[in-house]
Wavefront OBJ file of the C-alpha trace (Angstrom):
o trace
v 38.710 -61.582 54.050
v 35.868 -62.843 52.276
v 35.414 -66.032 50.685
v 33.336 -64.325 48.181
v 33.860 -61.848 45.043
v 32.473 -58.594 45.062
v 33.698 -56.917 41.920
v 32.850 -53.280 41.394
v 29.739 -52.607 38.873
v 31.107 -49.236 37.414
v 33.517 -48.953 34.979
v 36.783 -47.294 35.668
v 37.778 -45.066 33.267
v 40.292 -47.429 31.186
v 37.422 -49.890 31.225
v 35.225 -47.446 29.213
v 37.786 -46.930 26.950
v 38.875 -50.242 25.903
v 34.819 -50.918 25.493
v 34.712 -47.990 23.973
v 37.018 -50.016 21.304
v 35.239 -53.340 21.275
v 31.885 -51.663 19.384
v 31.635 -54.733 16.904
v 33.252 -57.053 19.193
v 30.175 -56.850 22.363
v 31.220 -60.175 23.210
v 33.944 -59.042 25.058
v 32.220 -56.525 26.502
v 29.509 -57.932 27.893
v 31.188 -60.064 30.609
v 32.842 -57.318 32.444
v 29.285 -55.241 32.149
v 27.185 -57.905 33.799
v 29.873 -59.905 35.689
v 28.256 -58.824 39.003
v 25.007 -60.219 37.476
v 26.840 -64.171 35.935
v 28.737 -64.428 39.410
v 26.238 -63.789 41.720
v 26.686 -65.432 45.440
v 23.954 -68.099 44.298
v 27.076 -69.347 41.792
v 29.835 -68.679 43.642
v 28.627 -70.767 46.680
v 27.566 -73.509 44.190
v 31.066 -73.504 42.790
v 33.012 -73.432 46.295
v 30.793 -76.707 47.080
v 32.253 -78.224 44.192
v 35.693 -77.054 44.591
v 36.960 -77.440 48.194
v 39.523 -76.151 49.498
v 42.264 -78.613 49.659
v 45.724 -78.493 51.511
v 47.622 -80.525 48.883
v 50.026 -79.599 46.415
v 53.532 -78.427 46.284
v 55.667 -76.752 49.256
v 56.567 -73.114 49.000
v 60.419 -73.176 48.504
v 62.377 -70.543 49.324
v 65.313 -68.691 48.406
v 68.502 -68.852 50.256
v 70.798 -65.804 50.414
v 74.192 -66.720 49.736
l 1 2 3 4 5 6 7 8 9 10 11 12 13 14 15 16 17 18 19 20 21 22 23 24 25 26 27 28 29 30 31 32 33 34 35 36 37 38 39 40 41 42 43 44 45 46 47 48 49 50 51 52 53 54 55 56 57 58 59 60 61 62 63 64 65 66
């Protein structure tokens, strides 16, 4: 698995339409157009240095069958 994003740069076909939809409303278009472009791996890297990956935080808890 890699540590990095690699979204897909076509549309799928409900993407087109619901951009289809946004014609006066580009601003919600445009980051799913050029979101390959605004998370390149230059970024990415750049934000897993500032983020690491930590261990803390709350245990899983599971369900007991009764």
């Amino acid at each position: 698995m890699s540590l990095y994003w690699n979204p897909p740069v076509a549309l799928s076909a409900s993407e087109e339409r619901i951009i289809a939809r946004c014609k006066t409303r580009k601003v919600f278009a445009f980051p799913r157009t050029h979101r390959h472009l605004i998370f390149d791996r230059d970024l990415q890297e750049n934000l897993a240095a500032i983020y690491p990956e930590r261990n803390s935080g709350k245990k899983v808890v599971l369900a007991c069958s009764p």
